[in-house]
PQR file with spaces between the fields and no chain letter, atoms N, CA, C, O and H, PARSE charges and radii, in Angstrom:
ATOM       1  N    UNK     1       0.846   -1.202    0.000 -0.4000 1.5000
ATOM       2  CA   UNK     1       0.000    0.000    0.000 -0.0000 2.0000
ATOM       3  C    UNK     1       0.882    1.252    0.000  0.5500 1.7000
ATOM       4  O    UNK     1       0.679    2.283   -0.642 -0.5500 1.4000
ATOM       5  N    UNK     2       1.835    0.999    0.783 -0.4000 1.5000
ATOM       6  CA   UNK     2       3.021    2.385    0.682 -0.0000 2.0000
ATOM       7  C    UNK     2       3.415    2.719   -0.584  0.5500 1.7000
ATOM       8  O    UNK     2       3.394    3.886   -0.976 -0.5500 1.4000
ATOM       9  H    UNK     2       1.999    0.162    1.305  0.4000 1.0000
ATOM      10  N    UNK     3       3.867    1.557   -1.436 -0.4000 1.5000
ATOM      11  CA   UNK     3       4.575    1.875   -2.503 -0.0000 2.0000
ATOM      12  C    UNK     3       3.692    2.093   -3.581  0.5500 1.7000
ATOM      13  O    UNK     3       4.171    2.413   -4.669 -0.5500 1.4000
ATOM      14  H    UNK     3       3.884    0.609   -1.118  0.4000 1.0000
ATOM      15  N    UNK     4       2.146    1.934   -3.403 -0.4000 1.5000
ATOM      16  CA   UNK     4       1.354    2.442   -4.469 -0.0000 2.0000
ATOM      17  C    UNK     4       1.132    3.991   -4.283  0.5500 1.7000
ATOM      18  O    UNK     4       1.358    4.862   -5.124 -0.5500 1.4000
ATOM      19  H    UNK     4       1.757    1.674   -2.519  0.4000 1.0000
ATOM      20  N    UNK     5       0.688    4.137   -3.124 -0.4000 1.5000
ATOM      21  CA   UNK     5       0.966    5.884   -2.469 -0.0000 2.0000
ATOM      22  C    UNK     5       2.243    6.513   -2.772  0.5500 1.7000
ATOM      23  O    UNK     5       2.053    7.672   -3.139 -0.5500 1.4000
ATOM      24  H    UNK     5       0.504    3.430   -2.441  0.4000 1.0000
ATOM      25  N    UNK     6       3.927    6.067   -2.752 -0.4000 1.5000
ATOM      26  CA   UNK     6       4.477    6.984   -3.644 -0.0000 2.0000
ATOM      27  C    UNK     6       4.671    6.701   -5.011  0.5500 1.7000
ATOM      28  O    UNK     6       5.521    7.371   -5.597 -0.5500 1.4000
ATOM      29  H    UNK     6       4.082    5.125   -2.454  0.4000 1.0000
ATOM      30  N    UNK     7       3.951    5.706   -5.728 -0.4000 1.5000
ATOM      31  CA   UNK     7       3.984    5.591   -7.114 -0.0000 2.0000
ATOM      32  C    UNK     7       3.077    7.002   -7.236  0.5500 1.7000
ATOM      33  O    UNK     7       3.657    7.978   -7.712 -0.5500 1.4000
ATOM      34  H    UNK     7       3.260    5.162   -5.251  0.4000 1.0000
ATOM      35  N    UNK     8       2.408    7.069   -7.039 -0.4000 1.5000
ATOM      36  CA   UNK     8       0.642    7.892   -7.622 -0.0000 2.0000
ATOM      37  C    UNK     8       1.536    9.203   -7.340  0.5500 1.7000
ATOM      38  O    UNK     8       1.826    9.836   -8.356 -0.5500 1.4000
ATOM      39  H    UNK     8       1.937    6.276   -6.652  0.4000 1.0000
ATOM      40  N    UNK     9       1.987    9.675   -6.192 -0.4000 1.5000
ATOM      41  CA   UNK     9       3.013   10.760   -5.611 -0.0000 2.0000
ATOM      42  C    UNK     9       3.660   11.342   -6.781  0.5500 1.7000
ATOM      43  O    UNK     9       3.477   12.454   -7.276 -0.5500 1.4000
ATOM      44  H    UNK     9       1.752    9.161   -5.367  0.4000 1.0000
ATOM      45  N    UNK    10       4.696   10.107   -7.256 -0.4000 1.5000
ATOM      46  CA   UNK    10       5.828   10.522   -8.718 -0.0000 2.0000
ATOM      47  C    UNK    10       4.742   10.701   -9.712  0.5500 1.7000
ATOM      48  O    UNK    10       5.054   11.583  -10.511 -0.5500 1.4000
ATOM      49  H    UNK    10       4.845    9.203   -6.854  0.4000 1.0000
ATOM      50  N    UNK    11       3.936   10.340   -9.876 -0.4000 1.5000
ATOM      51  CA   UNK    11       3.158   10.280  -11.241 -0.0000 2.0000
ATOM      52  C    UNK    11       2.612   12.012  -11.245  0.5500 1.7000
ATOM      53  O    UNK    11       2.632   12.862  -12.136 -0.5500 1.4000
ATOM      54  H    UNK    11       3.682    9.623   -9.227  0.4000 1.0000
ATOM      55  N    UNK    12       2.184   12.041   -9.956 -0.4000 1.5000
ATOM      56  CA   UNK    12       1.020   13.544   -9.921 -0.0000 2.0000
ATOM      57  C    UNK    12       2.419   14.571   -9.588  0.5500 1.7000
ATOM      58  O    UNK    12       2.243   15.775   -9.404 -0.5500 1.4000
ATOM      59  H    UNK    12       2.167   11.351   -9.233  0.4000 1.0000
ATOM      60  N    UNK    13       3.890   13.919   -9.530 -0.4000 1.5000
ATOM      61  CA   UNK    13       4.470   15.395   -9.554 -0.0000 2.0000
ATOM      62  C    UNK    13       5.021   15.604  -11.138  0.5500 1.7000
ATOM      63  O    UNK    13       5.044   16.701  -11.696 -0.5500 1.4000
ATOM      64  H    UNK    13       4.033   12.940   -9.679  0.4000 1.0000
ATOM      65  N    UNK    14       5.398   14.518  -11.665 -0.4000 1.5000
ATOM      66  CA   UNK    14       5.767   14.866  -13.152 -0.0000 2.0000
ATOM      67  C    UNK    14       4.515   15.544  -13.624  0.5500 1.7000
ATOM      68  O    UNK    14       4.704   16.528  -14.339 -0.5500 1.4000
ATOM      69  H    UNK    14       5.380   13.626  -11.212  0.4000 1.0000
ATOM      70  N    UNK    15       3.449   15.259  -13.401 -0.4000 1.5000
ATOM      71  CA   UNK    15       2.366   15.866  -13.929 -0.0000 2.0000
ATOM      72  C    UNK    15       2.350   17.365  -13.946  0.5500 1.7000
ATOM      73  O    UNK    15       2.250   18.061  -14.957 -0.5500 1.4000
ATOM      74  H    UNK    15       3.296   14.460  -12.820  0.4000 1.0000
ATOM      75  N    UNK    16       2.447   17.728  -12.861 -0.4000 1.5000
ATOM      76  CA   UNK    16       2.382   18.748  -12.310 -0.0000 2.0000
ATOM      77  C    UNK    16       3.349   19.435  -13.032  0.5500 1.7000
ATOM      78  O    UNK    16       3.170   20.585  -13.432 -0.5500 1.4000
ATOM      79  H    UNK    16       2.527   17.163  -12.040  0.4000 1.0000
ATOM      80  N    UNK    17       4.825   18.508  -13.307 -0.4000 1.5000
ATOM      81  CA   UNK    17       5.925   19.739  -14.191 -0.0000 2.0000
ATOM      82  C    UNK    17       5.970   19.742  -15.505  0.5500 1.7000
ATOM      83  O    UNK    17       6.551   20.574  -16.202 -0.5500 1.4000
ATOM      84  H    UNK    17       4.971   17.573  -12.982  0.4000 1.0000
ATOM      85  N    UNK    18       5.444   18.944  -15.813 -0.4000 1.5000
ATOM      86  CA   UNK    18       4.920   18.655  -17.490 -0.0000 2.0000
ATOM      87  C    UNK    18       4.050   19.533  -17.800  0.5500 1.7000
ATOM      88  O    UNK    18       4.216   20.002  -18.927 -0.5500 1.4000
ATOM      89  H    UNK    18       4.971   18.269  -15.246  0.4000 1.0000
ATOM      90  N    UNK    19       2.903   20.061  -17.035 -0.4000 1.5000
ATOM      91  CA   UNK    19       2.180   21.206  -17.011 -0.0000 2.0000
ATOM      92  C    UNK    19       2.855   22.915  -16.844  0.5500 1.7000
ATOM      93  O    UNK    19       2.521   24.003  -17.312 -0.5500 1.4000
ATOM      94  H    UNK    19       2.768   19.680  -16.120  0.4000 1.0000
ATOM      95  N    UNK    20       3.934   22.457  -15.940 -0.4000 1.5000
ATOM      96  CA   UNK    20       4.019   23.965  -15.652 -0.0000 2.0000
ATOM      97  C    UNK    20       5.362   24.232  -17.012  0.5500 1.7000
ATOM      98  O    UNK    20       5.500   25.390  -17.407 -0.5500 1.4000
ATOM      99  H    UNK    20       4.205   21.573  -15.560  0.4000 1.0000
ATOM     100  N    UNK    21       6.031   23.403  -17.473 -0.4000 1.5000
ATOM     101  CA   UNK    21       6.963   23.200  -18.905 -0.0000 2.0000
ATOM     102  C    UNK    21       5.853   23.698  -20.236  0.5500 1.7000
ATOM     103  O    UNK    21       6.205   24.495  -21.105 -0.5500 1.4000
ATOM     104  H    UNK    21       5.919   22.463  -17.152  0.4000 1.0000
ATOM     105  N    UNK    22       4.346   22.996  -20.178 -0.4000 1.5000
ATOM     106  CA   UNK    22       3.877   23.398  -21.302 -0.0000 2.0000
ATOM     107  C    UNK    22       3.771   24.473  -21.029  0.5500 1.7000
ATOM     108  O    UNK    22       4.189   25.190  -21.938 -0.5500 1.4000
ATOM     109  H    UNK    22       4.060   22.348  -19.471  0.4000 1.0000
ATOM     110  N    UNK    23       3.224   25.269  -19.782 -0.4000 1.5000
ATOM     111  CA   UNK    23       2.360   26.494  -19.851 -0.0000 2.0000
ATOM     112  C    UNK    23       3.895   27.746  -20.331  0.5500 1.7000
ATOM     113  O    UNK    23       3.681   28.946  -20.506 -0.5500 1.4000
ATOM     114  H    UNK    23       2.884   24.686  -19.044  0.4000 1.0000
């Protein structure tokens, strides 16, 4: 259960910089 909580973590922070790279 831990290591699905910081999978989802890495996923929603690349997200997050992949967004702030497009904008």
């Amino acid at each position: 259960m831990k290591q699905v909580f910081l999978i989802i973590q890495v996923e929603f922070r690349m997200c997050v910089v992949f967004h702030k790279r497009n904008i």
